[in-house]
Structures are given as C-alpha cells and as structure tokens.
Steps between C-alpha positions, in 0.01 A plus 500: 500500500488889575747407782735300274494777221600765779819257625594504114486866441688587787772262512467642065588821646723400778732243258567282830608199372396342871152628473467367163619125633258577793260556214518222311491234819167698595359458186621148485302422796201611383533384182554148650 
C-alpha cells in the first residue's frame, strides 16, 4: 500500500491526468 499511496501523491502533485488513469487500472488490478 506504501507504493500505491506514493503513485497517488505524486501524480496529486503532478495533476497528469494519464498518470491518474494509469492509477486507477493499477489499483484496479489489485483490487481485483
């Protein structure tokens, strides 16, 4: 989870709406 919350905060800080989709579909994976 550490590595998840450190994706988050820097796409946060970066705004990158592509890092953010990237985001989601990696979380989505592991969710799943």
């Amino acid at each position: 989870m550490a590595f998840y919350m450190d994706l988050k905060e820097k796409c946060n800080v970066h705004g990158d709406d592509f890092k953010n989709r990237l985001l989601t579909i990696l979380t989505l994976k592991y969710t799943l």
